[in-house]
C-alpha positions in Angstrom: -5.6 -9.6 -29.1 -3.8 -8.2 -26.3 -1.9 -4.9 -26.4 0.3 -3.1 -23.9 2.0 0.3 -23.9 5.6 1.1 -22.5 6.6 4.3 -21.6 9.8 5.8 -20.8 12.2 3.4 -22.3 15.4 5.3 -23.3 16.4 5.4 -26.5 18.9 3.6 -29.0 18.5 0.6 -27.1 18.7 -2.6 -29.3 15.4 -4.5 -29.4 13.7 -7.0 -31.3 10.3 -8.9 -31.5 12.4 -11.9 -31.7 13.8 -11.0 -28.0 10.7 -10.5 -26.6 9.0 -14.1 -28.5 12.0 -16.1 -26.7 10.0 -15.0 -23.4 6.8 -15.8 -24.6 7.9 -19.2 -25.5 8.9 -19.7 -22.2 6.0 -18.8 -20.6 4.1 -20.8 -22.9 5.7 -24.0 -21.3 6.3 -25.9 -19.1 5.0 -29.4 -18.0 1.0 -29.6 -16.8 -0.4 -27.0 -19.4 -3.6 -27.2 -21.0 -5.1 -27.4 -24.4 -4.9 -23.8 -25.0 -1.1 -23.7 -25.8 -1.4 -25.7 -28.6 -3.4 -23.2 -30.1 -2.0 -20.3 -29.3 1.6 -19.5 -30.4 2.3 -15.9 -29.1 4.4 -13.6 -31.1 4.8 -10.2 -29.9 4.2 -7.3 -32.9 6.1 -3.6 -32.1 4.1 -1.3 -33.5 5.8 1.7 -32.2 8.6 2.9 -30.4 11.3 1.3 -32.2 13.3 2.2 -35.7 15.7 0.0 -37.7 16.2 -2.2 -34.5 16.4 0.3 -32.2 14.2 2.1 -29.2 13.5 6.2 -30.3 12.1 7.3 -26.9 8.7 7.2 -27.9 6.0 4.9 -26.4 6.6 1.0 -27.2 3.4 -0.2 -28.3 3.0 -4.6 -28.8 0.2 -6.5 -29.5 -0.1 -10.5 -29.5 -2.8 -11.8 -31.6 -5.4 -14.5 -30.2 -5.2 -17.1 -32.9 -8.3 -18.9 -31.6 -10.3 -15.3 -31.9 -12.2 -16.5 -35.1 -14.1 -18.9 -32.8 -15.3 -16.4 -30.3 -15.9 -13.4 -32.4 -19.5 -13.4 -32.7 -19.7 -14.4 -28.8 -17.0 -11.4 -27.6 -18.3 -8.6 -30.4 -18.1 -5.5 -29.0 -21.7 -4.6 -31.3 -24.8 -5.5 -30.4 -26.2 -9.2 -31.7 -27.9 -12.0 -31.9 -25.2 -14.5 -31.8 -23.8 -13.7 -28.1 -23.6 -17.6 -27.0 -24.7 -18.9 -24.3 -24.3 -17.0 -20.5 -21.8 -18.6 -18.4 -23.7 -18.6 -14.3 -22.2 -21.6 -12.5 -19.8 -20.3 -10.5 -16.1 -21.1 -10.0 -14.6 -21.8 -6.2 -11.4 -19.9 -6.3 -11.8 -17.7 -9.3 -12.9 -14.5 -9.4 -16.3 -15.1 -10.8 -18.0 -14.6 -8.0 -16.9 -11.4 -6.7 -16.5 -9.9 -10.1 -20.0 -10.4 -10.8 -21.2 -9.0 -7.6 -18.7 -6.1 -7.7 -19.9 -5.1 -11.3 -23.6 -6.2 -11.0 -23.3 -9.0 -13.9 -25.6 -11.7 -15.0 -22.6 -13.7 -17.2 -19.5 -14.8 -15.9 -18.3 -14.6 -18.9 -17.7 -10.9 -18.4 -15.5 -11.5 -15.4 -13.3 -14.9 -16.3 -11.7 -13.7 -19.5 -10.4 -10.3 -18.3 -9.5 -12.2 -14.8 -7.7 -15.0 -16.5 -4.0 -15.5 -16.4 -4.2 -14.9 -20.6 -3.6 -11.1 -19.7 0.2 -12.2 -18.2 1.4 -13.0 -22.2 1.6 -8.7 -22.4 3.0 -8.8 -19.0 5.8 -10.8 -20.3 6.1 -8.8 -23.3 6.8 -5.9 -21.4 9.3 -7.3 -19.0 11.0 -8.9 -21.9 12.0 -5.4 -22.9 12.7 -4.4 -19.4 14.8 -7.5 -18.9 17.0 -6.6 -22.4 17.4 -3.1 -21.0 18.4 -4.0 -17.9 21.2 -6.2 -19.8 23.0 -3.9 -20.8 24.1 -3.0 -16.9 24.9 -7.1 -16.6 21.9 -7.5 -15.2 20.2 -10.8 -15.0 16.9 -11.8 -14.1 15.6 -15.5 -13.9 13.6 -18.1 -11.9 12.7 -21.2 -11.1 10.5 -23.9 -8.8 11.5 -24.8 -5.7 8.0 -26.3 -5.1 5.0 -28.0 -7.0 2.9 -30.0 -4.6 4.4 -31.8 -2.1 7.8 -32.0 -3.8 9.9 -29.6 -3.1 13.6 -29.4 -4.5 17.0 -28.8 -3.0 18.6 -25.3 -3.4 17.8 -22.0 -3.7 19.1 -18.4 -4.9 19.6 -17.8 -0.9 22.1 -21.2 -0.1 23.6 -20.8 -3.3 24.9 -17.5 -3.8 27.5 -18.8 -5.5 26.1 -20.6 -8.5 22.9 -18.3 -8.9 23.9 -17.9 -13.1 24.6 -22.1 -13.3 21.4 -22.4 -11.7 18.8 -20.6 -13.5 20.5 -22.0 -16.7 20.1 -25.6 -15.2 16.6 -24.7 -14.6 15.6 -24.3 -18.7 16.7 -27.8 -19.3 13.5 -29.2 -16.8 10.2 -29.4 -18.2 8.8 -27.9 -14.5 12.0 -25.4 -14.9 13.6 -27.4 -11.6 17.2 -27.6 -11.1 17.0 -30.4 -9.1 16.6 -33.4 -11.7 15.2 -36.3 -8.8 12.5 -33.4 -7.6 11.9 -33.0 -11.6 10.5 -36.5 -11.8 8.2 -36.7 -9.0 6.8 -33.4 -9.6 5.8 -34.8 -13.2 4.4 -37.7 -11.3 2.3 -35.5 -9.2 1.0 -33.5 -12.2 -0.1 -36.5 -13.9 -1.4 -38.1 -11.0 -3.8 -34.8 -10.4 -4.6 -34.5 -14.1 -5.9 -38.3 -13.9 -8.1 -37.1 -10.9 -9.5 -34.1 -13.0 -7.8 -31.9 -10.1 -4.9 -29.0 -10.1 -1.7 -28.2 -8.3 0.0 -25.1 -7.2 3.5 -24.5 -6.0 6.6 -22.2 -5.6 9.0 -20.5 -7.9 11.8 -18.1 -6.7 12.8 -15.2 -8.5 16.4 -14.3 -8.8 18.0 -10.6 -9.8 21.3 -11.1 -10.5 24.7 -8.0 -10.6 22.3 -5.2 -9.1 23.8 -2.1 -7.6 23.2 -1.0 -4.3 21.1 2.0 -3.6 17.9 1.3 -5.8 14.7 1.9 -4.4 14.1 4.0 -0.7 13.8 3.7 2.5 12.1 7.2 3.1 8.7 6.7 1.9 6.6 3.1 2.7 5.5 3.4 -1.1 9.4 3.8 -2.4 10.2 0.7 -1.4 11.7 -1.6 -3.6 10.8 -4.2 -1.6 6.9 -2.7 -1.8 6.9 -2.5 -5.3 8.8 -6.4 -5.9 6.4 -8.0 -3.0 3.0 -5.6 -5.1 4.4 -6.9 -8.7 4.6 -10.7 -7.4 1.0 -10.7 -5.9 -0.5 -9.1 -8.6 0.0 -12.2 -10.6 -3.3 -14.5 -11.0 -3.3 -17.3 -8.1 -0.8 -15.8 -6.0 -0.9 -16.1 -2.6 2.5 -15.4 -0.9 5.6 -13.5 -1.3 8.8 -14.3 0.4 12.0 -12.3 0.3 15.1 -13.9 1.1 15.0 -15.9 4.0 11.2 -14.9 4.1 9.0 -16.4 6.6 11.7 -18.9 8.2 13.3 -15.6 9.7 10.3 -15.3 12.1 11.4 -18.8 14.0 14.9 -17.7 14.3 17.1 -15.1 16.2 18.6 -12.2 15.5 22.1 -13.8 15.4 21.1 -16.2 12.7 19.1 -14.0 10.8 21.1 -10.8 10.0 24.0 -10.7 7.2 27.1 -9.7 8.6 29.3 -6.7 6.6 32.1 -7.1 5.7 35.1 -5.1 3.4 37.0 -6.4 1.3 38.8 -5.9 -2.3 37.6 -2.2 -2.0 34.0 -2.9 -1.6 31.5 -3.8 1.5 30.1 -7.5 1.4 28.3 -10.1 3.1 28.7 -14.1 3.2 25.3 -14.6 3.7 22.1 -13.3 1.8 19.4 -13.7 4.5 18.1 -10.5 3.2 17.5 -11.4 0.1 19.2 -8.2 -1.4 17.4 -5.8 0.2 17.7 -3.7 3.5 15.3 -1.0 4.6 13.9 -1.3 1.2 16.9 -0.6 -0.7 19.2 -3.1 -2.6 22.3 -3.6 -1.0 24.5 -5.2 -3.7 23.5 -9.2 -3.1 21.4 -11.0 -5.2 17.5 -10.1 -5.2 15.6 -13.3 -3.6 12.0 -13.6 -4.3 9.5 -16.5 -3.6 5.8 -16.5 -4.5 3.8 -19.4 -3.8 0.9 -20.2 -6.3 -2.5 -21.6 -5.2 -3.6 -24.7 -7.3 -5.9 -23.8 -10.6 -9.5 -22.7 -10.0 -10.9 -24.4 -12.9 -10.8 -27.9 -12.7 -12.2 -30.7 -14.8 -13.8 -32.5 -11.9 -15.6 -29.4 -11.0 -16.6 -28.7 -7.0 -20.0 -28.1 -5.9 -21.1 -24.2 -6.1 -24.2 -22.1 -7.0 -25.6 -20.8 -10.4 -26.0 -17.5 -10.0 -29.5 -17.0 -12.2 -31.4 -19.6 -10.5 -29.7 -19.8 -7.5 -29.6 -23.5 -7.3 -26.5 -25.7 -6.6 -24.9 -27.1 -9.2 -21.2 -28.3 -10.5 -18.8 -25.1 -11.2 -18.4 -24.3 -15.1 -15.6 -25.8 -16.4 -13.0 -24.1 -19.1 -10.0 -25.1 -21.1 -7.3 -24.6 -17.9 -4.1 -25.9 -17.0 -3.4 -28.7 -14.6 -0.5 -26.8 -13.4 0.8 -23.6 -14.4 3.8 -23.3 -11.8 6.6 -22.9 -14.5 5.1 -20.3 -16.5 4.0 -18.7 -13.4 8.3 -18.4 -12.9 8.4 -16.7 -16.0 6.0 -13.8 -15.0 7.4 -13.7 -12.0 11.1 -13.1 -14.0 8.7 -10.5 -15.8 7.1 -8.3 -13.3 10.3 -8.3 -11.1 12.1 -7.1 -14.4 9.7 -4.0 -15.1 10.4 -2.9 -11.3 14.1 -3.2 -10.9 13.8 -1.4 -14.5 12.2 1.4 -13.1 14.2 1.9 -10.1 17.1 1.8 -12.4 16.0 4.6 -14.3 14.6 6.5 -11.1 17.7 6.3 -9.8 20.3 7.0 -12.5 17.9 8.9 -15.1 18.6 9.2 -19.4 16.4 9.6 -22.3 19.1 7.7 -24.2 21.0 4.3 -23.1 24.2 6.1 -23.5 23.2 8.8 -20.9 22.1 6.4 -18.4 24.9 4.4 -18.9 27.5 7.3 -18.3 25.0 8.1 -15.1 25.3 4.3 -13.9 29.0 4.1 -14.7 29.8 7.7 -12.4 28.0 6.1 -9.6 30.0 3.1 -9.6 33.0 4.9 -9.4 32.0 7.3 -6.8 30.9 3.7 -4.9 34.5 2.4 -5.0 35.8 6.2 -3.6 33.1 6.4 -0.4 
């Protein structure tokens, strides 16, 4: 099974395991997955931490059962036996297989795949799920979706459509590849088929999207209290990502000044910008926009027409092992990406306005508001 621990929720917040399956599902999805979501069909247990419904301040402990565990229970025992299975030793190109096993000096992959596999996200998503129903309860609202799998990429984004954000990460749940734009939909189906046929994989991009966030979370004073730090850390720390982008991202680099920066303006008692180049975020701080952030996702390692590589016992080439793996996990990938951004903002939401309970944090977040409408 897999089992995470959240501490430092505040208390009396409303929370179910239902909530937190919704998410699961989601990441569970998505067009191009592999055989291993039909047999798993994650529910998320609370163990602790929560009473008649609600959060007490303790610890949140979840678990999520492996329902396929009966089959690999003599090979993954934790006692000593006879029936370990077969050792895994042909390498992997793009996994971590090969530097896991020279990092920890092992002589079966098998040690290094399963803890390195994506599998480990489904807590991650737990988590943020109750991160995400906390940070509800200050209207705000965190989703995602692709802009990219392959070559297709779609039209819009968080950034152009400032506007529409809410419309279009609702839109986005209605796509198998969670795309909003229905023509890009279609051909990114018919490249996912088109690599499954070949026995290959494709990657992509997804785009996160924090919606109603104050300003004034996160720092500029330290490097290490950036919001922007922690969001861009969070992002890569999901398996197979390669890049982060926030807001405008890398396009700013080509253009000048004039076209990159948001200009402030005031207006209805409040400062704003017509733009969001920024992405939300200035000098590591937000500054009341919308939160922008793109990851791009390498193609899957494994792939079913393996590549050449090396088994690491004799040393002699061979064809890389082969697992049960997705053909592309690009939609899910969204969905962890909703998840890790959602455990951040939470916590710079609770750096910044403090509470043990929701009501006190509440009354904290509410005071600052007002004092925001007074500067």
């Amino acid at each position: 099974m897999l089992t995470a621990i959240l501490e430092g929720m505040v208390a009396d917040l409303s929370l179910s395991s239902e909530e937190i399956n919704k998410d699961l599902a989601r990441r569970q999805g998505g067009y191009g997955r592999g055989e291993r979501m039909k047999i798993e069909k994650d529910k998320a247990e609370i163990l602790s931490g929560v009473r008649n419904g609600k959060t007490i301040g303790s610890p949140i402990s979840i678990i999520i059962r492996n329902l396929d565990w009966e089959n690999w229970e003599d090979v993954m025992t934790v006692e000593s036996g006879d029936k370990v299975g077969a050792s895994v030793t042909n390498l992997r190109p793009g996994h971590a297989d090969l530097a896991g096993v020279l990092k920890y000096g092992q002589k079966d992959i098998r040690n290094i795949l399963e803890r390195a596999s994506a599998r480990e996200t489904a807590a991650r998503v737990a988590v943020g799920a109750v991160a995400k129903r906390f940070l509800s309860e200050f209207n705000i609202i965190v989703g995602s979706h692709v802009v990219r799998i392959g070559g297709i990429s779609c039209q819009g984004s968080g950034v152009s459509k400032r506007e529409n954000v809410e419309a279009l990460l609702n839109s986005a749940e209605k796509s198998q590849v969670r795309c909003t734009d229905e023509k890009a939909s279609k051909q990114m189906m018919a490249e996912i088929d088109k690599a499954a046929s070949d026995g290959d994989s494709l990657g992509g991009v997804f785009e996160v999207i924090v919606l109603n966030c104050p300003a004034g979370l996160g720092s500029h004073v330290h490097w290490d209290r950036k919001l922007k730090t922690k969001l861009a850390a969070a992002l890569m720390s999901i398996q197979a990502v390669k890049g982060v982008e926030i807001g405008m991202g890398f396009e700013a680099a080509a253009l000048r000044g004039s076209q990159v920066h948001d200009e402030i303006f005031y207006e209805n008692g409040k400062f704003t910008h017509k733009t969001n180049n920024a992405g939300g975020l200035e000098g590591g701080i937000t500054n009341g926009e919308p939160i922008t952030l793109r990851a791009a996702v390498k193609p899957i390692a494994t792939l079913r027409k393996p590549l050449k590589s090396v088994d690491i016992a004799s040393k002699k080439p061979t064809d890389a092992h082969v697992e049960r793996s997705d053909t592309c996990a690009v939609p899910a990938a969204g969905v962890i990406g909703e998840a890790v951004a959602s455990f951040e903002v939470a916590n710079a939401l609770l750096e910044k306005f403090g509470g043990d309970s929701l009501k006190e944090t509440l009354g904290n977040f509410k005071s600052y508001q007002k004092d925001m409408l007074n500067m």
